[in-house]
Backbone of each chain as ProteinMPNN parsed JSONL, in Angstrom:
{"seq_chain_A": "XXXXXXXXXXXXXXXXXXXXXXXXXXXXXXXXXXXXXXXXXXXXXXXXXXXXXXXXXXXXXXXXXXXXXXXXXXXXXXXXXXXXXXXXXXXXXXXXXXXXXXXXXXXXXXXXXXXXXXXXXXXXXXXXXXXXXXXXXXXXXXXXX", "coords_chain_A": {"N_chain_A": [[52.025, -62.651, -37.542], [52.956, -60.961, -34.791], [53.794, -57.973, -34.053], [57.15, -56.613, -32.351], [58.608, -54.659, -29.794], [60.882, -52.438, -29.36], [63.809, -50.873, -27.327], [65.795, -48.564, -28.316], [68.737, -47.709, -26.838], [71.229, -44.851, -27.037], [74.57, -43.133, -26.708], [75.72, -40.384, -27.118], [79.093, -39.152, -28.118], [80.427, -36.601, -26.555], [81.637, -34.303, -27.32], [80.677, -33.605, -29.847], [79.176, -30.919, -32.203], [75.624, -29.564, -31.728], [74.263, -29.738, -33.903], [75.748, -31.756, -35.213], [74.711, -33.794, -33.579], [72.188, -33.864, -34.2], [72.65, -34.505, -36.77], [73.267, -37.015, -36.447], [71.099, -38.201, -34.925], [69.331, -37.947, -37.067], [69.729, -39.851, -39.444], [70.554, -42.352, -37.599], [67.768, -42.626, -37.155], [66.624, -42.89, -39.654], [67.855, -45.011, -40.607], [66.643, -47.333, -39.383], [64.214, -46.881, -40.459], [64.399, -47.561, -43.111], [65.204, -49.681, -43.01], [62.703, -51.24, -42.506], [61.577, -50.714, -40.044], [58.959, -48.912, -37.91], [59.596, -46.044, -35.91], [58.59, -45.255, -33.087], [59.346, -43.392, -31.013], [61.492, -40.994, -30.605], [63.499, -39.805, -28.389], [64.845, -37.597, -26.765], [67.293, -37.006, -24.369], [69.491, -34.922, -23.866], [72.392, -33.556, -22.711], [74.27, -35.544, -20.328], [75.483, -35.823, -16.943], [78.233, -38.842, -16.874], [78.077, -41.691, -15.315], [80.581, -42.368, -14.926], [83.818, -42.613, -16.103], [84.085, -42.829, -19.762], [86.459, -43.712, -21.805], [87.536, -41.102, -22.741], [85.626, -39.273, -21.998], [83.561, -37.697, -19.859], [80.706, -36.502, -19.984], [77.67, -37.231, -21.789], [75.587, -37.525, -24.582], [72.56, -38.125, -24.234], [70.243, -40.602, -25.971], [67.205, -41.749, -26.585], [65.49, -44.384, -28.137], [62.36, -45.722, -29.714], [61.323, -48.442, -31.123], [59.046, -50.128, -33.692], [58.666, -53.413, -34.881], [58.62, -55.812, -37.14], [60.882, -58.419, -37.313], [64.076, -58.305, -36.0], [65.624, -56.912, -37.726], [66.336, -54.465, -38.377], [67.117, -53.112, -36.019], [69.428, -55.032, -35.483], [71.056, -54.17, -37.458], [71.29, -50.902, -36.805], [72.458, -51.405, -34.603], [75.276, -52.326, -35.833], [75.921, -50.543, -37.344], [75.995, -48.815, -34.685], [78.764, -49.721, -33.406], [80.669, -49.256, -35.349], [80.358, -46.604, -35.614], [82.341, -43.706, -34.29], [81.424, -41.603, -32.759], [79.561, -42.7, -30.914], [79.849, -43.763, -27.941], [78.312, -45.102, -25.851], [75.935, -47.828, -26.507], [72.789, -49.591, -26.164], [70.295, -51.898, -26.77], [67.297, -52.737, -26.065], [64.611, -55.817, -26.009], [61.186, -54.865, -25.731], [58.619, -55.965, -25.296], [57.554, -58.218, -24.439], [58.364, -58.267, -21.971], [56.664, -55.912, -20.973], [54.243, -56.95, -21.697], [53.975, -58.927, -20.071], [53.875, -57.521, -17.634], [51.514, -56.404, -17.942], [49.619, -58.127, -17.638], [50.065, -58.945, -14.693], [48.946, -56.735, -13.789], [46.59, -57.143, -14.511], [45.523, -59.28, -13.389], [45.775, -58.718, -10.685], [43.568, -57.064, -10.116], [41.804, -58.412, -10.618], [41.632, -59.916, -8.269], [41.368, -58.298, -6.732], [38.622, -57.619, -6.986], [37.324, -60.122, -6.232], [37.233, -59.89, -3.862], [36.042, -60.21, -0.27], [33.522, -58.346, 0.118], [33.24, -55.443, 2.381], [33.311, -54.594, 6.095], [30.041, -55.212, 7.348], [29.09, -54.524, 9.976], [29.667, -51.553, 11.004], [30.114, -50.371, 13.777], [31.32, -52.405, 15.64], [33.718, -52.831, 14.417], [35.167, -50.324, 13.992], [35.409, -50.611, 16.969], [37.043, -52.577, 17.176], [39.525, -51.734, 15.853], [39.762, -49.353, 17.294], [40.586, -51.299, 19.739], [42.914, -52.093, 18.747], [44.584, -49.926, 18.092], [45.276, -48.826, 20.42], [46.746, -51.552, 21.385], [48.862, -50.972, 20.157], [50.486, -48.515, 19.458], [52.45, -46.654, 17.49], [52.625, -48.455, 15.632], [53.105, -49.274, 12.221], [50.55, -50.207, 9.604], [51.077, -53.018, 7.731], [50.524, -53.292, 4.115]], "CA_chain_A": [[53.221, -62.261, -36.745], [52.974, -59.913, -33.924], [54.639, -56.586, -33.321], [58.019, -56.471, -31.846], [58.74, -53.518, -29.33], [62.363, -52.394, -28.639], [63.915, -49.986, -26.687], [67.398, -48.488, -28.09], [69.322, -46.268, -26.133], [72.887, -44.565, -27.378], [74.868, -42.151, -26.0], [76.726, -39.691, -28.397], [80.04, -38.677, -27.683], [79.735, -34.231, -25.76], [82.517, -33.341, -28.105], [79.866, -33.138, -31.294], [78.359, -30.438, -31.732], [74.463, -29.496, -31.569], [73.829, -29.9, -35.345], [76.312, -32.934, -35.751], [74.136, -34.897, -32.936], [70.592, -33.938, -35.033], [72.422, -35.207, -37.944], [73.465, -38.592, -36.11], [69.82, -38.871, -34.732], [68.667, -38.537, -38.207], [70.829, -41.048, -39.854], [70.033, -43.338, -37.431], [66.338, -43.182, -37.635], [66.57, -43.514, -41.532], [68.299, -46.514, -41.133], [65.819, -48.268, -38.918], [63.22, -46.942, -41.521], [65.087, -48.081, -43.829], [64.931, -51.78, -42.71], [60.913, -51.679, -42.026], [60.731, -50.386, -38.573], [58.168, -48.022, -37.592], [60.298, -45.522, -35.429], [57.758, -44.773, -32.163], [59.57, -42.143, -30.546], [62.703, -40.423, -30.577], [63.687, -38.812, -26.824], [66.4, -36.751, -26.788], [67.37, -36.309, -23.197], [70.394, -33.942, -23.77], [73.647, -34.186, -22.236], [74.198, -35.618, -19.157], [76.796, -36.383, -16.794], [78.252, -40.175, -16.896], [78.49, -42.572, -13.617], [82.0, -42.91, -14.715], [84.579, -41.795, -17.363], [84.193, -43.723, -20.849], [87.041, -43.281, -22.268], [87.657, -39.552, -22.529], [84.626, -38.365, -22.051], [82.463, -37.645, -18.811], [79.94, -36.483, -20.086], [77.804, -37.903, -22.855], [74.437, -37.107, -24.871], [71.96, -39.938, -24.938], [69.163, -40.521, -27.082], [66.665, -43.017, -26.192], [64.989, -44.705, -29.39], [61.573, -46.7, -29.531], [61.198, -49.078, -32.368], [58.223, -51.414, -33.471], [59.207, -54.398, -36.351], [58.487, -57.245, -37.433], [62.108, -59.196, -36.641], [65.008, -57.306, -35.547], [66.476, -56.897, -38.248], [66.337, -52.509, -38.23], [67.799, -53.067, -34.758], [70.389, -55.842, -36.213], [71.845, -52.904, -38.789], [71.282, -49.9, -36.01], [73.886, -52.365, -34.006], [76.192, -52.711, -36.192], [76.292, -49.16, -36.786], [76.76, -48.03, -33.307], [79.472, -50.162, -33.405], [81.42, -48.588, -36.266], [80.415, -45.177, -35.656], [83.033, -43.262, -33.005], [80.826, -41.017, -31.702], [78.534, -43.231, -30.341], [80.404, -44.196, -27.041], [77.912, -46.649, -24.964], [74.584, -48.372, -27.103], [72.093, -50.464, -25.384], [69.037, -52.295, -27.401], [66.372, -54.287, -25.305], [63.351, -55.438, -26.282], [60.483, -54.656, -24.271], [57.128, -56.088, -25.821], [57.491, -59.265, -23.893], [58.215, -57.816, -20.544], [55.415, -54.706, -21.134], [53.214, -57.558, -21.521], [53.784, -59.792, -18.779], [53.519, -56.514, -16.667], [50.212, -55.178, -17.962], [48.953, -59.331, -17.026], [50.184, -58.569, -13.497], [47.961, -55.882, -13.403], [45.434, -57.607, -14.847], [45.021, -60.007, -11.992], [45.45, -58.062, -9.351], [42.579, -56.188, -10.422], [40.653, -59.448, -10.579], [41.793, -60.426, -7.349], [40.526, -57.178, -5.598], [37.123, -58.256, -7.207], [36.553, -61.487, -5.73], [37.996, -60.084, -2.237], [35.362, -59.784, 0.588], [32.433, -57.132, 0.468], [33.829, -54.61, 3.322], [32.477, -55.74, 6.927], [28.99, -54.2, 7.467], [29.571, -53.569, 11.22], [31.004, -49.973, 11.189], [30.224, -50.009, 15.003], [32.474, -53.347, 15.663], [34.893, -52.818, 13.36], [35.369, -49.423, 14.932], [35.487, -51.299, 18.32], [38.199, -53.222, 17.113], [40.634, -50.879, 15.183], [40.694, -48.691, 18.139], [41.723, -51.868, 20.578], [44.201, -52.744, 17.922], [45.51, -49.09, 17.785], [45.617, -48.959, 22.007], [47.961, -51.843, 21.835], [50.046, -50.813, 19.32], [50.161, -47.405, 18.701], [52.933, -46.514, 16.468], [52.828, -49.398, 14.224], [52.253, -48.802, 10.874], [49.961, -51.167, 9.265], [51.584, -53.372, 6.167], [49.154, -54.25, 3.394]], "C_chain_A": [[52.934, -61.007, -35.941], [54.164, -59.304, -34.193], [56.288, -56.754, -32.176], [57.917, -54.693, -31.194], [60.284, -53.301, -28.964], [62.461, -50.8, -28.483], [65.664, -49.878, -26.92], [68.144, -47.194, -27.499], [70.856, -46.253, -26.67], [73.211, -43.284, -26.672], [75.888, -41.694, -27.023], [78.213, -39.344, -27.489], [79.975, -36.852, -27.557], [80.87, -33.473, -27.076], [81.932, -33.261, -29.5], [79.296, -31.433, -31.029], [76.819, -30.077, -31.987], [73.777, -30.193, -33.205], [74.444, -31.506, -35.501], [75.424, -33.911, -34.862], [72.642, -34.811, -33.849], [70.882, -34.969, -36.244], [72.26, -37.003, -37.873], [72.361, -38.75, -36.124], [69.151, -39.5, -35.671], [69.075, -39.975, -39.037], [70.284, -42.198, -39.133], [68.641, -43.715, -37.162], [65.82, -43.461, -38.869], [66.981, -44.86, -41.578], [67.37, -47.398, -40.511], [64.699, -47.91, -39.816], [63.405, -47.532, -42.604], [64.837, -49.701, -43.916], [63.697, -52.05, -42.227], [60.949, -51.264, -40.796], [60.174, -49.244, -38.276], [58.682, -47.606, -35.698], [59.161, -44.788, -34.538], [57.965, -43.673, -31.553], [60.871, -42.306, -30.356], [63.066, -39.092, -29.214], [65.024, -38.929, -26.832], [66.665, -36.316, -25.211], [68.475, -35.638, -22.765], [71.613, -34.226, -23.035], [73.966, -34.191, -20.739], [75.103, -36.393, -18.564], [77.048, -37.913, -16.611], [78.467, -40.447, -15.733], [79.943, -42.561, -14.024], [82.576, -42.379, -16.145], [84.267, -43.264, -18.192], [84.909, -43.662, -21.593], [87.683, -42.148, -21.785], [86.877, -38.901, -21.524], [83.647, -38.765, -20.545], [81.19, -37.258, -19.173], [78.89, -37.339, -21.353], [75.994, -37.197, -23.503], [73.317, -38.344, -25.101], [70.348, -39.699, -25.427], [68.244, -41.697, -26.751], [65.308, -43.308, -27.69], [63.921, -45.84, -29.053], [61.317, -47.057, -31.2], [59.876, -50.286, -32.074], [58.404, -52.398, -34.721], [58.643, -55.448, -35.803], [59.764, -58.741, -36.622], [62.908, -57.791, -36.296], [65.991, -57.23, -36.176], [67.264, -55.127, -38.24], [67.705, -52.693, -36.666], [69.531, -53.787, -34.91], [71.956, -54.342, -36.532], [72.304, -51.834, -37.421], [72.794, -50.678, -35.165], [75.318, -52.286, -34.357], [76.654, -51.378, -36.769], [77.075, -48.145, -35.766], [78.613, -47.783, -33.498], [80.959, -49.486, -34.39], [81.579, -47.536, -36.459], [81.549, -44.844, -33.966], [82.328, -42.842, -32.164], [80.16, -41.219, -30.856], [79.388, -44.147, -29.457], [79.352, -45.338, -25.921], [76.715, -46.856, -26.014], [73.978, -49.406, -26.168], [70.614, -50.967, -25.986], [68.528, -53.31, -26.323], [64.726, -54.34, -26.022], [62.412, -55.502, -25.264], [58.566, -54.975, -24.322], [56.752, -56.99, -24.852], [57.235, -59.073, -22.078], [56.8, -56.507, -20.027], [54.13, -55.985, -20.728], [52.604, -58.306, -20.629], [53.408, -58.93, -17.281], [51.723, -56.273, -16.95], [49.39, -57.142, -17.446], [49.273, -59.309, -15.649], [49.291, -58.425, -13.023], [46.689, -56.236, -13.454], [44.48, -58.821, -13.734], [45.042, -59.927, -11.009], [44.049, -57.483, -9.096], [41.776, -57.314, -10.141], [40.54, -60.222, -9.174], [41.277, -59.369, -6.354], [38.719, -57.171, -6.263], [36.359, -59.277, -6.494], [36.996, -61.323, -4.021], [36.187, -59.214, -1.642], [34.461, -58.917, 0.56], [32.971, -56.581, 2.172], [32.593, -54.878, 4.415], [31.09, -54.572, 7.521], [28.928, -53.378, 8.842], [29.798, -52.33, 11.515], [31.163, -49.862, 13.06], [31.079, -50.669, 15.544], [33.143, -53.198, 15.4], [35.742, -51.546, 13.738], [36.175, -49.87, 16.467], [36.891, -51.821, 18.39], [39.296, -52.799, 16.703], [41.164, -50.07, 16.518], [41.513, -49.635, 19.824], [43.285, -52.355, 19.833], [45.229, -51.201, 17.935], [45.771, -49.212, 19.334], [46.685, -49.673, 21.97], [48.75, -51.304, 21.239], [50.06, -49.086, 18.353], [50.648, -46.841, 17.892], [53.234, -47.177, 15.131], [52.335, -49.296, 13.224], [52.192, -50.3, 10.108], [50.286, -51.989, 8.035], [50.409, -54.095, 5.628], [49.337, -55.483, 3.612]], "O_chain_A": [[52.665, -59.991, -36.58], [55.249, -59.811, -34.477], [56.028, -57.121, -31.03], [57.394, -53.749, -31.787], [60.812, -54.125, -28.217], [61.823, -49.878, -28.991], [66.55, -50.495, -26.328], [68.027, -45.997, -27.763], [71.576, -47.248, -26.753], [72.389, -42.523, -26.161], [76.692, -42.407, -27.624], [78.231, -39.325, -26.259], [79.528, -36.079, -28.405], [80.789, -32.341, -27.551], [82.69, -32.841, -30.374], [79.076, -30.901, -29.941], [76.706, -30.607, -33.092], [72.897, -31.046, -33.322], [73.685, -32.401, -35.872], [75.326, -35.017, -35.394], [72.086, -35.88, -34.102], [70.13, -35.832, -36.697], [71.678, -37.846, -38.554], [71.962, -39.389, -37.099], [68.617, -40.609, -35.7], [68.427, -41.02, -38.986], [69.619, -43.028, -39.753], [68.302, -44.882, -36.966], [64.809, -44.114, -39.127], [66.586, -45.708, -42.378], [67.22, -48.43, -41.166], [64.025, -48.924, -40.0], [62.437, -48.096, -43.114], [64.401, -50.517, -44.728], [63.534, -53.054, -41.534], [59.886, -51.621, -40.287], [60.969, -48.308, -38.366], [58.435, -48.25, -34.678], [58.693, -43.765, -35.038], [57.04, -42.873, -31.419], [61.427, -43.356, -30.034], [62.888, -37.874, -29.231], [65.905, -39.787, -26.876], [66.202, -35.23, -24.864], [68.697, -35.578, -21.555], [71.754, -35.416, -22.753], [73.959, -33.191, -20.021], [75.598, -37.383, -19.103], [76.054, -38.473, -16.15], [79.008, -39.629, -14.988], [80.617, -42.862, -13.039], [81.924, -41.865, -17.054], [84.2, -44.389, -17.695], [84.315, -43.493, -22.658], [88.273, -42.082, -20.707], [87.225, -38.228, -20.554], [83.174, -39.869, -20.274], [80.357, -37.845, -18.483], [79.536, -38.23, -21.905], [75.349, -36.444, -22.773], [73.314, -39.228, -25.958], [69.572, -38.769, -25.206], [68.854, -42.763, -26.669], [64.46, -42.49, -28.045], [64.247, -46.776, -28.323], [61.174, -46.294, -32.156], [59.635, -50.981, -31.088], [58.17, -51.787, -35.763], [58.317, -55.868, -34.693], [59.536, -59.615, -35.786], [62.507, -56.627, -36.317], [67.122, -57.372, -35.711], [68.449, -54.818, -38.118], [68.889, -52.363, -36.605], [70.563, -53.222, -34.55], [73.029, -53.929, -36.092], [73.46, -51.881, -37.001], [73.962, -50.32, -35.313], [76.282, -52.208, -33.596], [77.853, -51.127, -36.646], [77.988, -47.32, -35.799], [79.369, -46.82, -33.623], [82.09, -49.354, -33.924], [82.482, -47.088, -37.165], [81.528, -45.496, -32.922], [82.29, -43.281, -31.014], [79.918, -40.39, -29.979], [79.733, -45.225, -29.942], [79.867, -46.285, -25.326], [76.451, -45.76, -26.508], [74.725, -50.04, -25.423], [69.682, -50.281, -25.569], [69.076, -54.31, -25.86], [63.97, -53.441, -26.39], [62.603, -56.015, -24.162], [57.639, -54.463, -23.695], [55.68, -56.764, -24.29], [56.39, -59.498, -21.29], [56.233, -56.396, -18.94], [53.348, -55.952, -19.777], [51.416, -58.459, -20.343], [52.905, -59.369, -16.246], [50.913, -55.997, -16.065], [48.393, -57.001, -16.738], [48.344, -59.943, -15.149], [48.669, -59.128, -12.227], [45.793, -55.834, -12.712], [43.291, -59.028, -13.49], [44.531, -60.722, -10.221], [43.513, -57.461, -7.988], [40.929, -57.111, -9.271], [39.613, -60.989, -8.916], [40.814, -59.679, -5.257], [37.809, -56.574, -5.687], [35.158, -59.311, -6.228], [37.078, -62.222, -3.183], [35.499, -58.314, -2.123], [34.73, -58.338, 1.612], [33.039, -57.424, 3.067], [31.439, -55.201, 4.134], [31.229, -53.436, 7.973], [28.79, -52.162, 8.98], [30.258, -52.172, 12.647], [32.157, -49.358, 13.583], [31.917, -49.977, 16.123], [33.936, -53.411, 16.317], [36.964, -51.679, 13.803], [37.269, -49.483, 16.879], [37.709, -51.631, 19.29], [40.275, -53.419, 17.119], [42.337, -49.996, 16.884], [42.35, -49.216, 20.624], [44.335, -52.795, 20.301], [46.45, -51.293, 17.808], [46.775, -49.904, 19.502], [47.726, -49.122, 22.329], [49.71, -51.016, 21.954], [49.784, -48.725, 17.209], [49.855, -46.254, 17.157], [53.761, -46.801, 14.084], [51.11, -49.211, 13.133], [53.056, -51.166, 9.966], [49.634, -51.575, 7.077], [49.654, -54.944, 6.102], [48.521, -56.31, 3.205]]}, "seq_chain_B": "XXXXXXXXXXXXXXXXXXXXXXXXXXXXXXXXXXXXXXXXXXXXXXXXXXXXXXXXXXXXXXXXXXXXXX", "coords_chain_B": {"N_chain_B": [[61.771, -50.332, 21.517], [59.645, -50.899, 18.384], [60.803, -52.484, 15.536], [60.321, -52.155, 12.446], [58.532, -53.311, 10.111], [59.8, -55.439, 7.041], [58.836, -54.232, 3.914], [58.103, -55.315, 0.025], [58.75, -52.65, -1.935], [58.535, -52.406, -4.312], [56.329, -54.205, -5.041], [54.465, -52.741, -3.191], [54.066, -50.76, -4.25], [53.131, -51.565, -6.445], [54.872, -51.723, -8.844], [55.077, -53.443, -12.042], [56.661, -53.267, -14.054], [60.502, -52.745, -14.259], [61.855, -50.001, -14.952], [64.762, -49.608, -16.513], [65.976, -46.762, -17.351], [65.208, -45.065, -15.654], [66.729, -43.692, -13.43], [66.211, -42.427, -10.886], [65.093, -43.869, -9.455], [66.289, -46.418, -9.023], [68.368, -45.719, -8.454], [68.196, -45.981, -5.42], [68.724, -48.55, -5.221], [70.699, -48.864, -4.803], [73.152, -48.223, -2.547], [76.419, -45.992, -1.516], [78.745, -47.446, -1.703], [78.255, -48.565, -4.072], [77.354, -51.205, -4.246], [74.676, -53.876, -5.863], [72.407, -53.361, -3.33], [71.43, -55.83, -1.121], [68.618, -58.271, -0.651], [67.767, -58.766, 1.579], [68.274, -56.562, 3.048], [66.678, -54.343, 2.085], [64.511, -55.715, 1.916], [62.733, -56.233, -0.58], [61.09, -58.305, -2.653], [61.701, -61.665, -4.225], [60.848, -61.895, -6.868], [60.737, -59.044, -7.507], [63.601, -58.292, -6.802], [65.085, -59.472, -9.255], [64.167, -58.753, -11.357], [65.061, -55.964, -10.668], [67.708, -56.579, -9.892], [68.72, -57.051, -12.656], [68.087, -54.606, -14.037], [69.006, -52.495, -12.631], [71.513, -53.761, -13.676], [72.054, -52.931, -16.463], [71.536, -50.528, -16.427], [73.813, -49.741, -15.577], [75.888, -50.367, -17.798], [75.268, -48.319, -19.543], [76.183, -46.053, -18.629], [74.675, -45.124, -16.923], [74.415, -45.393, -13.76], [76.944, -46.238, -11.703], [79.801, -48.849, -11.612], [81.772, -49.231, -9.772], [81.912, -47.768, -6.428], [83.847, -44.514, -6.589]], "CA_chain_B": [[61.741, -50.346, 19.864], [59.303, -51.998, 17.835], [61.477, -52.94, 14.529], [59.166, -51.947, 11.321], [58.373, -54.632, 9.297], [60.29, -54.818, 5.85], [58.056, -55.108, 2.582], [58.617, -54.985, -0.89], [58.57, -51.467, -2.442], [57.717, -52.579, -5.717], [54.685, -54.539, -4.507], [53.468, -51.625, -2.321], [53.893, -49.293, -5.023], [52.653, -51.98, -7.742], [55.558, -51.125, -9.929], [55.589, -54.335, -12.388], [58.138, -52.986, -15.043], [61.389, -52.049, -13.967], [62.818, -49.665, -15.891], [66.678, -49.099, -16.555], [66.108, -45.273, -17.282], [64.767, -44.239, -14.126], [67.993, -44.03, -12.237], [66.026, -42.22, -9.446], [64.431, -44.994, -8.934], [67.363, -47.525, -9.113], [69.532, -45.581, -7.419], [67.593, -46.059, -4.272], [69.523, -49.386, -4.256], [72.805, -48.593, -5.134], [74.025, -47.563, -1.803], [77.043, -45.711, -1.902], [79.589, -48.626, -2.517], [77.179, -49.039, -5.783], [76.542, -52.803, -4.933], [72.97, -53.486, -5.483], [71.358, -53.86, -2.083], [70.613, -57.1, -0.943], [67.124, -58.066, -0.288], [67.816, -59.146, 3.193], [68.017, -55.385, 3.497], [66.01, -53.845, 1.55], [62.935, -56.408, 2.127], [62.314, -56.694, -2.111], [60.278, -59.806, -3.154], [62.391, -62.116, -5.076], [60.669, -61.776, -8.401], [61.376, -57.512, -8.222], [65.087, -57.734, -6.774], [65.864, -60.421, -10.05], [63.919, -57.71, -12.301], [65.831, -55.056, -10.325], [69.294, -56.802, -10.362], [68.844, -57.088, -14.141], [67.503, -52.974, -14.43], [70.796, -52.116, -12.559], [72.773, -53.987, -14.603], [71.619, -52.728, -17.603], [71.708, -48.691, -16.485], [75.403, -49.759, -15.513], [76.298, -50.526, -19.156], [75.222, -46.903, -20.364], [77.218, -45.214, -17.768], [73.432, -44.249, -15.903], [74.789, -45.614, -12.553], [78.35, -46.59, -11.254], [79.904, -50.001, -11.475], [82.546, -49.031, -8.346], [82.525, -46.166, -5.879], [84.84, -43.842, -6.826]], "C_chain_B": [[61.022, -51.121, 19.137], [60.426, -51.613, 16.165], [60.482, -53.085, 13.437], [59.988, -53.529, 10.553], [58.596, -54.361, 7.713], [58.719, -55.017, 4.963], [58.701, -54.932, 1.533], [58.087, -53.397, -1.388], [58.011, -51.22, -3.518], [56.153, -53.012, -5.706], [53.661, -53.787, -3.836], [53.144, -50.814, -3.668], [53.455, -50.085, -6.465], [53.111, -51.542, -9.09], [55.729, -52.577, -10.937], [56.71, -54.061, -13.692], [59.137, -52.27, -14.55], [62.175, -51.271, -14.866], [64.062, -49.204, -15.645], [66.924, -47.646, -16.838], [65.876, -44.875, -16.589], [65.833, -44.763, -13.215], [67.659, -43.612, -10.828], [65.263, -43.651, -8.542], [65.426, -46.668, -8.328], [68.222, -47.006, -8.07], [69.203, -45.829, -5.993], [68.435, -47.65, -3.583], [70.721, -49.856, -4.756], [73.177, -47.743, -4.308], [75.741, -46.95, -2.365], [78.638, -46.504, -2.154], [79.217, -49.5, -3.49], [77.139, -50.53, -5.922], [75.179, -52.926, -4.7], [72.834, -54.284, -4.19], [71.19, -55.027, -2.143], [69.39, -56.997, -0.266], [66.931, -58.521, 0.973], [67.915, -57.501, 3.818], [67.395, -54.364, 3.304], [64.691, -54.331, 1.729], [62.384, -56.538, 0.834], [62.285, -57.897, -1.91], [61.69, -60.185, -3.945], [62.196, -61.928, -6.463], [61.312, -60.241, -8.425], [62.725, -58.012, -7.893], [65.518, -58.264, -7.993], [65.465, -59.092, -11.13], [65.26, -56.296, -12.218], [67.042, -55.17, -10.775], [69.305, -56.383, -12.307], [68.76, -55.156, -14.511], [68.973, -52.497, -14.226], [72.242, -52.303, -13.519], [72.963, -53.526, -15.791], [71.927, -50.99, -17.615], [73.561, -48.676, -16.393], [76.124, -49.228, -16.965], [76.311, -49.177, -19.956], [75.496, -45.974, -19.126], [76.203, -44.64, -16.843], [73.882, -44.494, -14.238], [76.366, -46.747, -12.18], [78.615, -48.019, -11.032], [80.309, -50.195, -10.141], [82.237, -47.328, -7.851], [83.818, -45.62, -6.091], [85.142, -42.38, -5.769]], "O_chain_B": [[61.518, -52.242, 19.017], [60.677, -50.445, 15.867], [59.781, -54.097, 13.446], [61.001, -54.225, 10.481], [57.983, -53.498, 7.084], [57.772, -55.732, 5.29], [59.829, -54.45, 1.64], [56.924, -53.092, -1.121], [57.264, -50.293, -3.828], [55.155, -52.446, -6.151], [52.446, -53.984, -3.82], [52.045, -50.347, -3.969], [53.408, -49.434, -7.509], [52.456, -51.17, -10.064], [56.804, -53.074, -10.602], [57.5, -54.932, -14.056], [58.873, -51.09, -14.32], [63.092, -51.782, -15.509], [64.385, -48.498, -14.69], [68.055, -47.229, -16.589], [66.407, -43.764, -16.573], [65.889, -45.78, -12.524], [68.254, -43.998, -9.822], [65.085, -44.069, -7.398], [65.174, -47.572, -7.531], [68.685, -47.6, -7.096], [70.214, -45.88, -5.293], [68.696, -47.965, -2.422], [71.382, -50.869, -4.988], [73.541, -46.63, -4.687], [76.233, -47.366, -3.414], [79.525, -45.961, -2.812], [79.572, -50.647, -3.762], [76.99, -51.153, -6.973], [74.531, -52.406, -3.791], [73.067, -55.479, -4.011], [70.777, -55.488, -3.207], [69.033, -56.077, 0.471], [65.78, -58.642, 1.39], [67.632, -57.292, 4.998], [67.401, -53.437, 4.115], [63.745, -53.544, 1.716], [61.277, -57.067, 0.937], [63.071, -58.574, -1.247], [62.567, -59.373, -4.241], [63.146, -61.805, -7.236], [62.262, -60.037, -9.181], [63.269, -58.274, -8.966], [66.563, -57.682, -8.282], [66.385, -58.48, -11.672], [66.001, -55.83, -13.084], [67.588, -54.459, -11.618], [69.917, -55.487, -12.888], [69.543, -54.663, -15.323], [69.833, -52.213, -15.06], [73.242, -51.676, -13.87], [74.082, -53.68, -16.28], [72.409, -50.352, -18.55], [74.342, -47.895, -16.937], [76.685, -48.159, -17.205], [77.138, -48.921, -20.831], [74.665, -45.098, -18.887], [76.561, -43.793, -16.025], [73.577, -43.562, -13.493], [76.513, -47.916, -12.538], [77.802, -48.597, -10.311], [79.72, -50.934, -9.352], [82.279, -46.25, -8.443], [84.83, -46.249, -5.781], [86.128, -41.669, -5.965]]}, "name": "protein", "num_of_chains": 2, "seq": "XXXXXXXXXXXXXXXXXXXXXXXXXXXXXXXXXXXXXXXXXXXXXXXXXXXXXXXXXXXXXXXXXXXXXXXXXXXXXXXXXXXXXXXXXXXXXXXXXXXXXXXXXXXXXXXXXXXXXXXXXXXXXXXXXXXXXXXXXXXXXXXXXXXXXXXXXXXXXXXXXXXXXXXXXXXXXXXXXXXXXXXXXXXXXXXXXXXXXXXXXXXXXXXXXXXXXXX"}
């Protein structure tokens, strides 16, 4: 069984204060330890203002959580948490192993595709010749790959 | 006038993961009546704007970028 990757983000409610959000953090990284998941990183990106009122509250503190498991079950629990806790005004879990991966294969054939492209044209004197009738006609055009 | 030629932004800039935390990045097409851009104006490939649409929708949900102008 492969590795699961997820990506949970919460946003605390601004009216805690400094200590009561450490304690939430903790809490909820015990509980995803708790249920087998190996807790990757914990980014705290402090409190920041919301696109829009949630409730009360404009502002909010959000926490962005990386998890790696087996199933999703850690994530499951963390869920159902949010959910029941007040302070925790928006939550958002995605996972992101699947999409990471299909990205880094992207890359992977682009790369292979600038391999099998052309050896650059030996000319320099031609090639010269020709860039600057191509810039003559067109002189402000900027060139799209 | 020559009329620049659109491309995709993602493809120039070989961005293949969109992420939903980088609002500077998102916000670029959430003009200010916060609907996402269409790609008839923006010039995004179809595969990024579907990634995109989805990124947007997703920063929406955690209050990172605006459903309506307000």
């Amino acid at each position: 069984m492969s590795m699961r990757r997820y990506e949970v983000v919460f946003v605390l409610a601004p009216t805690l204060t400094e200590d009561e959000v450490e304690q939430a953090i903790e809490s909820f990284t015990k509980t995803a330890r708790d249920k087998g998941a190996e807790v990757a990183s914990v980014d705290k990106w402090g409190k920041r203002r919301l696109a829009f009122r949630v409730g009360k509250h404009s502002d909010g503190f959000y926490v962005v959580m990386t998890l790696n498991e087996e199933s999703g079950t850690a994530v499951t629990e963390l869920e159902r948490r949010f959910k029941v806790t007040d302070s925790v005004i928006r939550f958002l879990s995605v996972r992101t192993d699947l999409a990471l991966k299909r990205a880094d294969k992207f890359k992977k054939e682009r790369e292979a595709r600038r391999q099998k492209r052309p050896a650059p044209v030996r000319d320099r004197a031609g090639r010269q010749e020709m860039e600057d009738a191509l810039a003559a006609a067109e002189p402000a055009e900027k060139q799209e790959e | 006038m020559v009329r620049r030629r659109k491309f995709c932004k993602f493809c120039a800039e070989k961005i293949d993961y969109i992420d939903f935390k980088d609002t500077r990045l998102l916000g670029q097409f959430v003009p200010e009546r916060a609907r996402i851009l269409p790609r008839r104006i923006s010039g995004v490939c179809a595969t990024h704007q579907r990634k995109l649409a989805l990124a947007i929708k997703r920063a929406r949900h955690l209050a990172l970028l605006p459903y309506v102008a307000d």
